[in-house]
N, C-alpha and C positions, 0 to 999 in steps of 0.2 A: 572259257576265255583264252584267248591267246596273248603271245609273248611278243613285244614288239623291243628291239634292240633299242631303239632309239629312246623309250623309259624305261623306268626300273619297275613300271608295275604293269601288269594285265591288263590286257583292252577287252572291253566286253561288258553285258549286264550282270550285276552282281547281284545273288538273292537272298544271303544270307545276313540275317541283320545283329545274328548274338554276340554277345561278348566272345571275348579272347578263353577260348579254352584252355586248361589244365596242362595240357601235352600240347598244344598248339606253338608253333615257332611267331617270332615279331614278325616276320614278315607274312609268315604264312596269313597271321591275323590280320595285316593291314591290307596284304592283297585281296582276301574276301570279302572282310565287312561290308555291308552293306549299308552305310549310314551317311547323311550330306556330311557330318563330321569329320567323317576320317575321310572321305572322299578329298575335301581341302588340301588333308594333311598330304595324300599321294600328290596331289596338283602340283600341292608348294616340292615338295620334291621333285618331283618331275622335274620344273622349272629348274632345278639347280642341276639336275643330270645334266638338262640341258646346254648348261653353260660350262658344266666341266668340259676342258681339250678330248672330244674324239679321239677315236682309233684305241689302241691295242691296252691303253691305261686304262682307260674307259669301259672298253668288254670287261676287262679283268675285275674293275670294279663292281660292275653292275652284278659281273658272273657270281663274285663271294657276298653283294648283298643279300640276294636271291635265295642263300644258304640259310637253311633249316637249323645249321650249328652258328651256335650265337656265337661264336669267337669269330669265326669270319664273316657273321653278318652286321656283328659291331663294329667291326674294325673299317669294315667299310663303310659303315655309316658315319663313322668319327673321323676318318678320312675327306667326305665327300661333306661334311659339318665345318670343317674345319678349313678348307678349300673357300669354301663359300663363305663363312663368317668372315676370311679374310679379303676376298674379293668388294663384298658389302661395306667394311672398315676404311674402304680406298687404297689395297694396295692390289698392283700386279704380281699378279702368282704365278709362278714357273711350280709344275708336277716334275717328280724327279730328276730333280738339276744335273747337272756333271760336274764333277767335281776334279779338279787340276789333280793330274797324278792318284787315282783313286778308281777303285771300280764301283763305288759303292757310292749310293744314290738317297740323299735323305728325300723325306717324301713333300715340301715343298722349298723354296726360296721365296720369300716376300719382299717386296721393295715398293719403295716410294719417295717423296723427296727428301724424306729425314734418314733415307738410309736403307739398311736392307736385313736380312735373319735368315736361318735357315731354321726349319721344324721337324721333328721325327715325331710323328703319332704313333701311339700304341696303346692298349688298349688292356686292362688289368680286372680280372675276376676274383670277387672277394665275398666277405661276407660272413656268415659261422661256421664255426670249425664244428659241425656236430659228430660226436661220437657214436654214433646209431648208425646201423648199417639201412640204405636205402633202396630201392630198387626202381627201378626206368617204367616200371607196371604202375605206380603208384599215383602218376598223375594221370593213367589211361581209368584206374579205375575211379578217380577223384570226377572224369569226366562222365563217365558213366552214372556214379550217381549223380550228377546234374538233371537226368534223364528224369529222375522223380518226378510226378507232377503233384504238387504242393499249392491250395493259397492259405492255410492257415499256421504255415510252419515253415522257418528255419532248423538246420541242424548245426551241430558240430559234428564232426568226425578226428578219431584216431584209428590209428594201426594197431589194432592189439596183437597182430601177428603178420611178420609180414610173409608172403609167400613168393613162388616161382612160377608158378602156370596162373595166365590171366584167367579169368573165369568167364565167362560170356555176360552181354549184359544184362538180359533177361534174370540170371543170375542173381545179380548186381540188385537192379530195379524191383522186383515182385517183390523181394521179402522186406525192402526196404516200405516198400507202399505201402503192404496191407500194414504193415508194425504203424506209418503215421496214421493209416484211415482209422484206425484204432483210437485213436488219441482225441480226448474232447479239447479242442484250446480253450475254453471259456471256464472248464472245468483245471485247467492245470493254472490259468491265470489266477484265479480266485485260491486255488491255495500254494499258490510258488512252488511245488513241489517238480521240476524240470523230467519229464519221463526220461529213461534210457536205456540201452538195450546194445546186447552183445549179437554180433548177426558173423557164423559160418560162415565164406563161401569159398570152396574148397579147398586149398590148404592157406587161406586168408583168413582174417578174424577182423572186422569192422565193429569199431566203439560208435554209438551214434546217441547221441543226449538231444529230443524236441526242445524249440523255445517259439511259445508261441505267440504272433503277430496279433497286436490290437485291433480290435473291430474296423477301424478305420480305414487302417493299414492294408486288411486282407483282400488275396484275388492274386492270380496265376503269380507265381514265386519267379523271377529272373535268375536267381542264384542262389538255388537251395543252401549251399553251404558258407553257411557264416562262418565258420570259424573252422581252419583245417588245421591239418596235423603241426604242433609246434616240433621249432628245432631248439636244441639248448645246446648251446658251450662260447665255444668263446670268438670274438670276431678279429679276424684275422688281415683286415685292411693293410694293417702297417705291412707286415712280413710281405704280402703280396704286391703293394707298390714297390717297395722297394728292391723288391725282385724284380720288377717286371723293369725300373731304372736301372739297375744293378745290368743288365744283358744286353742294355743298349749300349753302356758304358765304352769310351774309348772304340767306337764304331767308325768315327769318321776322325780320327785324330784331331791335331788343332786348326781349326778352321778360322780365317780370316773373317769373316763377321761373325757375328752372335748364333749360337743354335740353341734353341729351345725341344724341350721334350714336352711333349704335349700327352697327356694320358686322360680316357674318360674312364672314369667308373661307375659304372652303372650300379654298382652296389647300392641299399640305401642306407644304409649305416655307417661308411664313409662320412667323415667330418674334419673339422680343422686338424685337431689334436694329431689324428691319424695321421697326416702330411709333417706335419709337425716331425714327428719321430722317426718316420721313412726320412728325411731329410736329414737333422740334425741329429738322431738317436735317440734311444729307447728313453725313458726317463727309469728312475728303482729310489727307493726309498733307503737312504745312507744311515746308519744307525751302530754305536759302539755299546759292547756288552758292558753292563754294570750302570753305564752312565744314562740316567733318563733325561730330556731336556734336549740333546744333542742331536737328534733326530733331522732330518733334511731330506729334499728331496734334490737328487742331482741326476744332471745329462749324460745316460754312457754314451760313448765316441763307438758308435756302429753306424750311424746316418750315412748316406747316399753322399752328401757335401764333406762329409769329416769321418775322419777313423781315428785310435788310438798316435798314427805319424803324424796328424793333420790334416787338412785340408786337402782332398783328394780324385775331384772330378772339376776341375779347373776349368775345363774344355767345353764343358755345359753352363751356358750363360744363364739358364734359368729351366723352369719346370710351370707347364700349365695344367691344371687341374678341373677336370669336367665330374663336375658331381652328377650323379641321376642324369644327366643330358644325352635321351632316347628320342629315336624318331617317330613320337606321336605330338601329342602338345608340350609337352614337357620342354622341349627345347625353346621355346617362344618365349618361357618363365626364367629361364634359368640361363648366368651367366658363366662362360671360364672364369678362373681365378690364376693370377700370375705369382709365383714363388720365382724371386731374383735370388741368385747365390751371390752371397758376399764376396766372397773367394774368384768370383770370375775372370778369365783372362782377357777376356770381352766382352765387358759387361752389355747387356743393352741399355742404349742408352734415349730409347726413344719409347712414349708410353702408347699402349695396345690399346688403351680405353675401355679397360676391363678392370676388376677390383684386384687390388695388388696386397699380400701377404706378403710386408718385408720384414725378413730375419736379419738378426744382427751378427758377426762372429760370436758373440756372446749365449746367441740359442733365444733371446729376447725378441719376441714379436710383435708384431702392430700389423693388426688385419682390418685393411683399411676398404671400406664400402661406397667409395666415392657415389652420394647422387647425381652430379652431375656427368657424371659418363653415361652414354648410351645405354640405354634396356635392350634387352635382346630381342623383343621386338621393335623397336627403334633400326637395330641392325637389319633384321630382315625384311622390315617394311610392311608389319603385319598389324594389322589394327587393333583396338585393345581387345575382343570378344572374340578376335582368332581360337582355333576353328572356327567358332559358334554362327551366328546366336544360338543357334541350338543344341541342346546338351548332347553329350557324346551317343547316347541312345534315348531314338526319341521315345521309344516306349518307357523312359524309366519316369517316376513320378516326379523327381525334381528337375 
């Protein structure tokens, strides 16, 4: 396939029809697949490259989509999401404005007749703090055993050992086979008893437990593994929004209309609570020795809007929040959410038409779901079965 400046994805016949591999990048995924599904999903993109401003914005954008590192292939996607969400909304969007006495360029200006805003995206990686050390081999070898061919059997897999030299796949594959051709399912269904097996390869050590598919069920496996290696510890959303707010902070001084920070997180664990506390501060549980009953939970003053002086990012009229909002279907489903700061110097005072979380000085919320605002497919003019009607792969049973 080759590369055409003028979209973001490949021209050509494409012949791969599987799922999104282990080590596979977004992009790398949606440029291959072979399915009428995601075929849409480039179209509809396409169509908004299209209408981004040309020239030197524009390479540079397409140039960090293209990237294999999901930092700069989000960021470009939440850029060129956010560009277009607001063009659709009705307003005129200027890509980085000039700013009076400044060198420094937020990445758009919106206006229309109720007024105008400035937006800085960015873009915040989050998720579990796990304590386990991992390795970058780990989802080449997770790809690998995909390679199994399987129709009576799902696996699970862990790392009982991680290693340093990948191993080949043949490797990988043979020992993993013969162990499930081994395996009766109708014999393990009838007495629950789940087989499992410690499998060497060479200085790796793979956990692998069969679970076997019902009669009905069976016939070539799409995705051997059901269940892969878990992560445990703690999820660490807050500390990293508010970092990633925290560095944009006092970037463009005080601006004469409203500026907004607009941040997606792709995370899926991201949730209200989480913005909540990046914003206002941490919450801890207040408690005096001796005395039972007295117990309370109160707000420390660390939040993004307030510290222990006060109130302390004045200059930021508000914060938008993109949950899970990735460039496959996901974005069709799902809306930004607006957080207004009480504290603003300039407030905005005109509504996005998107669900608004307003905080009180108080740290008091009311997250509000307006139905009658726009669906995000309303916004982009996508029908209700967008991609579809066909399911994301047609070979899958549902």
């Amino acid at each position: 396939m080759k590369a055409d400046e003028r979209v973001l994805f490949s021209r050509g016949q494409r012949e791969n029809p599987r799922h999104a591999g282990y080590a596979e990048s977004s992009f790398a995924f949606l440029d291959r697949v072979a399915q009428p599904y995601w075929a849409r999903v480039r179209d509809e993109l396409d169509r908004w490259f299209d209408d981004f401003p040309a020239g030197e914005l524009a390479r540079d954008l397409r140039n960090r989509f293209r990237k294999d590192d999901p930092r700069q292939h989000y960021a470009a996607w939440w850029e060129l999401y956010l560009y277009t969400f607001l063009r659709r909304s009705g307003y005129e969007v200027e890509v980085h404005p000039d700013l009076r006495g400044s060198d420094a360029h937020p990445d758009f200006l919106a206006r229309s007749e109720r007024g105008a805003f400035y937006v800085e995206a960015a873009t915040t990686f989050s998720g579990i703090e796990d304590d386990q050390e991992h390795s970058a081999l780990e989802a080449q070898i997770m790809d690998a055993v995909e390679r199994v061919q399987s129709e009576t059997f799902t696996i699970s897999l862990e790392f009982g050992r991680i290693g340093t030299n990948m191993p080949g796949i043949r490797e990988i594959v043979r020992p993993i086979q013969e162990w499930l051709a081994a395996q009766d399912p109708d014999h393990v269904l009838a007495s629950g008893v789940y087989p499992s097996c410690l499998i060497p390869v060479r200085d790796w050590e793979l956990e692998l437990m069969a679970f076997p598919l019902e009669p009905e069920h069976r016939g070539p496996v799409k995705q051997l593994i059901g269940f892969g290696p878990a992560m445990v510890g703690n999820v660490n959303d807050t500390e990293k929004l508010r970092a990633t707010l925290n560095r944009k902070r006092g970037k463009y001084g005080n601006l004469r209309e409203p500026l907004l920070f607009a941040v997606l997180m792709p995370s899926t664990f991201a949730d209200l609570p989480a913005v909540e506390k990046a914003l206002f501060g941490d919450t801890a549980l207040r408690y005096y020795m001796g005395e039972r009953g007295r117990e309370r939970w109160v707000r420390l003053r660390n939040g993004f809007w307030i510290d222990e002086r006060g109130p302390r990012t004045q200059s930021v009229s508000g914060v938008v929040t993109g949950f899970g909002i990735l460039p496959g279907a996901e974005f069709a489903n799902r809306r930004p959410r607006l957080w207004p700061n009480p504290w603003a110097a300039s407030p905005l005072t005109e509504s996005l038409q998107i669900p608004v979380s307003a905080g009180s000085t108080e740290a008091q919320f009311e997250h509000q779901d307006d139905e009658e605002t726009p669906s995000a497919r309303e916004v982009f003019g996508l029908s209700a079965d967008w991609p579809g009607p066909e399911p994301p792969f047609l070979d899958d049973p549902d």
